[in-house]
N, C-alpha and C positions, 0 to 999 in steps of 0.2 A: 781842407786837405790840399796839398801840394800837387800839381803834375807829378812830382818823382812817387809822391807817396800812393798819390792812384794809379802810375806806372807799374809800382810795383807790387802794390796788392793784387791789379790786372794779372798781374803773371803767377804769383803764387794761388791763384785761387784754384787752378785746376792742378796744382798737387797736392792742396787742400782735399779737391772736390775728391783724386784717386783715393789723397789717402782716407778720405772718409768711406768709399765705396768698398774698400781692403778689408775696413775694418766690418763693415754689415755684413760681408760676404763671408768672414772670418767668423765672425756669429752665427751665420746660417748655419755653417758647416759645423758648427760644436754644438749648435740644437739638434742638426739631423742625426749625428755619430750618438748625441747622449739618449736618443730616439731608439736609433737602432740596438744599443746596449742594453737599455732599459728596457727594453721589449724581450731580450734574453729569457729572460726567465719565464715568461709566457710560451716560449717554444722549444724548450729541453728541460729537463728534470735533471741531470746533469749535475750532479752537487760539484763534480770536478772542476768541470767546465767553469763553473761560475768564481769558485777560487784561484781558477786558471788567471782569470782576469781583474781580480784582485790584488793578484800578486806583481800581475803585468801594471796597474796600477802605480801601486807603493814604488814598486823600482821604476815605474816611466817620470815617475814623479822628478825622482831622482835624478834618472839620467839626465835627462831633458835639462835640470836646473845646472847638473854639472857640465852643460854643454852651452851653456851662458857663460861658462868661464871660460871653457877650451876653444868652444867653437867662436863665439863673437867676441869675445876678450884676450883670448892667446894667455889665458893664463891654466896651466895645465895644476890642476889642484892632485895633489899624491892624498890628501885629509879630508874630502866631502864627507866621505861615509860618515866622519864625529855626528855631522850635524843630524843626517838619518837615525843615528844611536839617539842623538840625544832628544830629537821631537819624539820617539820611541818612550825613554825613559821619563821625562818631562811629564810628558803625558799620563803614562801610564801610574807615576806617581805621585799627579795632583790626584788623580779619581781617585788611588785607593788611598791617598792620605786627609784628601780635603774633601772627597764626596760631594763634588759641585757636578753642576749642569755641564752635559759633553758641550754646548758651545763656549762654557766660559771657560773651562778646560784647554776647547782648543786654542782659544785667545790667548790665555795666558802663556802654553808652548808657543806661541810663534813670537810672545815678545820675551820673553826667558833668551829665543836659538837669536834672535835680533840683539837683545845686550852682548851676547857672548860675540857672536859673529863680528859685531861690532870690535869689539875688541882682541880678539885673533884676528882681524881685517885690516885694521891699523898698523900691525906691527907685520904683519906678510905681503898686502899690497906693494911697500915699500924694495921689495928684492926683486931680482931681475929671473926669470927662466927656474933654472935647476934649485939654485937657492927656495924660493918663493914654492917650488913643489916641493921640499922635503923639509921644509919649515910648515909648513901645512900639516906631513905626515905626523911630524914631532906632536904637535897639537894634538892629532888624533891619536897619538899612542898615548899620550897623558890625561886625555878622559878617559882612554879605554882604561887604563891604570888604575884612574880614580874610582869606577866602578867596580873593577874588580875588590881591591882594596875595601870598601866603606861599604862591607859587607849587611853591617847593621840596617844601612838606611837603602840602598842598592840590592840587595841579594846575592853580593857577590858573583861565584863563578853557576851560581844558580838560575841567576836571575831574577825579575819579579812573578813571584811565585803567589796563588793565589787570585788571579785571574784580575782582569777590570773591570772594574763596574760600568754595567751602563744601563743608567734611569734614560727612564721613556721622556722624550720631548717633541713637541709641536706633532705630536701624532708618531713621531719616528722612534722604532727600538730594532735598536742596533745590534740586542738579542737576537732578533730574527735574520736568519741569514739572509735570506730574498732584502729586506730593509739595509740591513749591511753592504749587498751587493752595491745595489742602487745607491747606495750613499758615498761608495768608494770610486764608484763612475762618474756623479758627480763632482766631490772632489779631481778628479781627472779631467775632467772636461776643462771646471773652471782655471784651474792653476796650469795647463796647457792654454790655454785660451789669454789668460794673464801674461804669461811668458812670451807667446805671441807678439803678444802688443806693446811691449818692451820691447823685441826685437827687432818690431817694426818700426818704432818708436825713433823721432831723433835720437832720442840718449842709445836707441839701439844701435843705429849708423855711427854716431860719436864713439860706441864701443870696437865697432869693425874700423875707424880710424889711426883707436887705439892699439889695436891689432896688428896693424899693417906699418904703423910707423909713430909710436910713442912720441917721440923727439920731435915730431913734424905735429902734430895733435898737440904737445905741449907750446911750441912755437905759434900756433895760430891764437893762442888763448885759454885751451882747455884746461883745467885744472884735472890733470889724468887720476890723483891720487883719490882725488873726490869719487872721480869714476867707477874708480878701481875700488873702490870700499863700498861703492854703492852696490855696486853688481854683486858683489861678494856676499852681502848681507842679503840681496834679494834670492842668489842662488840658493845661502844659508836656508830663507824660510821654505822656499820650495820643495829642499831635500827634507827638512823636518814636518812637510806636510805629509811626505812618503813613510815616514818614518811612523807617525801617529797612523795613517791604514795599514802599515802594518802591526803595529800594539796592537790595535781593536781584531784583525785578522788572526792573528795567535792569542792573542787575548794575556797577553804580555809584554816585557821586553829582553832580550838574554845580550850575554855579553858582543857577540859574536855580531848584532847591530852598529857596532860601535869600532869594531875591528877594522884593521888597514884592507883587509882582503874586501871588506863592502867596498871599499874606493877604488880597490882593483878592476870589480865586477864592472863599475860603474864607467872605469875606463875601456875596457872590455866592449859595454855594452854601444859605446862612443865608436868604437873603432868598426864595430859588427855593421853598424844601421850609417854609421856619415855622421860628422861634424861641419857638412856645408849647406844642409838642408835640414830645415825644423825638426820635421817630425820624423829623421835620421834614429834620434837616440830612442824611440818608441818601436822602430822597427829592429832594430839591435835588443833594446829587452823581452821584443816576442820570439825573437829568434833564439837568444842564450836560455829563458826558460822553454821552448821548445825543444830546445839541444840536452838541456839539463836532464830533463824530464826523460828523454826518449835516452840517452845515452846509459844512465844511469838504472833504469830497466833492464837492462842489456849485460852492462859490463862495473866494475869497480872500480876500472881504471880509467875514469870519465877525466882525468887531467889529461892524460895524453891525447885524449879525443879534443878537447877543446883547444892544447898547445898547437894540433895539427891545423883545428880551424883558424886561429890566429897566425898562424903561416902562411895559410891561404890567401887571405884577406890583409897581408902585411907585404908579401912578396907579389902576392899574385897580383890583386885587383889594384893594392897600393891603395884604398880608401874603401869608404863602407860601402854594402850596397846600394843604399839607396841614392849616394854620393854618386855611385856608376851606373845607375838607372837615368838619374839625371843628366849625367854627360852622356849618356850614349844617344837618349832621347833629342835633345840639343845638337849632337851632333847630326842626327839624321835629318831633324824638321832643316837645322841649318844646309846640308846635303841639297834636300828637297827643292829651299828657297835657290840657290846657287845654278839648279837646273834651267 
């Protein structure tokens, strides 16, 4: 080895060593949360409660993936919900058509929303801003289409009617709602924790490069389009993981998965919780189905409730909460340092 080459291994190894410590410390914390979840059901009876967070679930899934786009890539997707439709329907129509085992099921959803992805990625990466959002939406109106449509094999405006199967495996049935629970937190834990490490990930910083200055990111080397299609297919499997907890959660899939308005909620849920801080889009989906939930008790005109919070949070704070938990906190400890 070289002086330059042991110079510079010398230097890189303690952002090695950080980023190794980032990432244990990142596992702690998604064993102790799936710790504390998983013990739910040991201390409320609560059947609400526990769908509460199921649902919080399937949509953090979601959000979260859609926020690999908006938030670290600057690419504002109008069409995420297709892919939640579609690991939804995927899903739900190998079990009742092929009556395989739920992990190979869910294998083969996630490389089914990866072929596709794949290929609505290639032809949307390519456009700039507003284009690239509503060439997305196009996409998602033409599976929602296709579903409705292909009545025969889909359900049409029905759905899939007739519930999904689900055989017992490795001990686990998903019959059982406490086992479903658990399994849906799971799935949460790990596909947060995945996302994670992508975003912490060089290719994650290569994304917020992207972000900030395409032109300048293409100039040094990057091949952006690569990027750009990679992140997109990974958001892809993310939202179609949300999409399969919620089939196994309704025990179906309905058109209404598939619709432009899932991608709305899901921008929605982006704007509610922060696009500059991870677990932003998690805290925007506990907040919109808290809102949901409690508005809709209440009143039937739960849009204007929600239009108003979006004005709130559009004019007021100008970013999500937890985006203005973080500056305000920053601001102060920085305050504190400056004294």
């Amino acid at each position: 080895m070289t002086e330059l080459e042991a110079g510079r291994a010398e230097t890189l190894a303690p952002v090695r060593d950080g980023a190794a410590l980032h990432r244990y410390r990142d596992i702690l914390i998604a064993l102790i949360a799936f710790a504390v979840l998983a013990s739910l059901p040991l201390f409320t009876g609560s059947k609400a409660l526990l769908d509460f967070v199921i649902r919080c679930s399937a949509y953090g899934l979601f959000a979260t993936s859609l926020n690999l786009l908006v938030g670290y890539t600057g690419l504002t997707s109008f069409g995420h919900g297709m892919f939640f439709g579609l690991g939804a329907y995927s899903f739900g129509l190998i079990m009742q058509k092929l009556g395989v085992p739920i992990p190979v099921a869910f294998v083969a959803t996630l490389a089914i929303t990866a072929v596709i992805a794949a290929v609505i990625g290639a032809i949307c990466v390519r456009l700039k801003e507003i284009y690239f959002a509503f060439v997305t939406l196009a996409f998602q109106m033409l599976i929602h289409s296709t579903i409705l449509s292909w009545a025969s094999f889909t359900g049409g405006d029905q759905g899939l009617r007739g519930g999904i199967p689900r055989p017992e495996f490795l001990g686990i049935n998903l019959a059982n709602h406490v086992h479903l629970y658990i399994a849906s937190c799971a799935l949460l834990i790990l596909g947060l924790l995945a996302m994670r490490q992508i975003a912490e990930s060089p290719f994650g910083y290569t994304l917020r490069m992207i972000r900030d200055n395409a032109a300048r990111a293409s100039f040094l080397g990057i091949d952006v389009w690569r990027a750009k299609l990679t992140v997109f297919v990974l958001a892809a499997l993310f939202a179609s993981m949300g999409g399969m907890v919620m089939a196994l959660f309704v025990s179906g899939a309905y058109p209404e998965f598939a619709y432009w308005t899932i991608s709305g909620e899901g921008i929605f849920i982006n704007m509610l919780g922060g696009v500059s801080t991870f677990l932003g889009p998690m805290v925007g989906t506990v907040l919109l189905l808290l809102l949901n939930d409690t508005v809709t008790r209440f009143t039937e005109y739960h849009g204007i409730v929600l239009g108003v919070v979006i004005l709130f949070f559009a004019l007021g704070l100008r970013k999500g909460l937890l985006d203005f938990a973080a500056e305000w906190f920053a601001h102060r400890r920085d305050a504190g340092e400056g004294r």
